[in-house]
C-alpha positions, 0 to 999 in steps of 0.5 A: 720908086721901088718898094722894099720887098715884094718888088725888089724880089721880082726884079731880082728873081727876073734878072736871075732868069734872063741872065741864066736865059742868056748864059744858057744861050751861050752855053755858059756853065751858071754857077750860083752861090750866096753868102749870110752877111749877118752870119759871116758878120757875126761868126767870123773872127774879126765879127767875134773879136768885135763883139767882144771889143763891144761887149767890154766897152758896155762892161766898162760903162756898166759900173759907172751907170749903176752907180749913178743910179743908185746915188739917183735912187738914194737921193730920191728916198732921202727926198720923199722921206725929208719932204714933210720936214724941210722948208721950202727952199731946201725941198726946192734945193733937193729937187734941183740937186736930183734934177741935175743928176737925172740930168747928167745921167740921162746925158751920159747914157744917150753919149754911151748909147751914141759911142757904142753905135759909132763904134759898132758901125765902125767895127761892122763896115771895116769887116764888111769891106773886107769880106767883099773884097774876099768874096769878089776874089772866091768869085773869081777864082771858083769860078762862080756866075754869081754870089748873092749877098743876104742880109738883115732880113732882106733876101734876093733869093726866093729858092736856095739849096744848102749846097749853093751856101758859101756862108761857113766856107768864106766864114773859114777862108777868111779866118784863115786869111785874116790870122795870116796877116796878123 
């Protein structure tokens, strides 16, 4: 079993070496590039169209939230305030009316919770599938070795110059790509 991490990167860094070892070999020109997943994710026009499509799913559900909150709130002061006056039976009816509400309420915000990151995850693999496939075909046609793939943190790549970025240029080829379909 391989560790995350510190092992990862030696196998990598190792493999990195001998493919270049055996491509110098060869005489093979080794053209290397990597792209920032998250940040393709994030910039691109998909990535922010579906930042938005989130942020108003969130916004919609705001209001609904609140207002559960506050009738919680209210109910809870009006429990606290009556406790002294009310028989027992209706403190007991009040704090069953208060309970079902937390109760409603807790439930609606794990089904949210649970619907923004369905929909998150949905939104994120469909544009990271077609990156992919965008960056396969830069590959081929720039004719690079290899393109690595950086992501959530976890790097492949110990060294890097800026110029071996290829994060902004997929960034705008497949903006330009994409609003072409459209």
């Amino acid at each position: 079993k391989i560790k995350k991490g510190g092992e990862m990167k030696k196998i990598i860094l190792v493999a990195v070496i001998l493919f270049s070892w055996v491509l110098s070999a060869q005489g093979a020109d080794l053209k290397i590039g990597y792209v920032d997943v998250n940040k393709a994710l994030n910039e691109s026009d998909s990535g922010k169209k579906a930042k938005k499509t989130l942020e108003d799913m969130v916004n919609s559900k705001k209001s609904i939230l609140v207002e559960k909150e506050i009738e919680l709130k209210k109910l809870q002061e009006e429990l606290e305030k009556q406790a002294s006056v009310l028989t027992p039976e209706a403190k007991k009816s009040k704090e069953e009316q208060f309970n079902k509400i937390l109760r409603d309420y807790q439930k609606m915000v794990k089904d949210f919770s649970d619907e923004l990151q369905k929909k998150e995850e949905e939104l994120s693999v469909g544009i990271q599938k077609d990156l992919i496939e965008f960056v396969n075909k830069l590959g081929k046609d720039e004719g690079y070795t290899i393109i690595f793939g950086l992501e959530k943190g976890s790097r492949g790549i110990i060294y890097s110059p800026d110029e071996l970025n290829l994060t902004d240029k997929v960034i705008k080829k497949y903006n330009e790509i994409t609003n072409a379909k459209k």
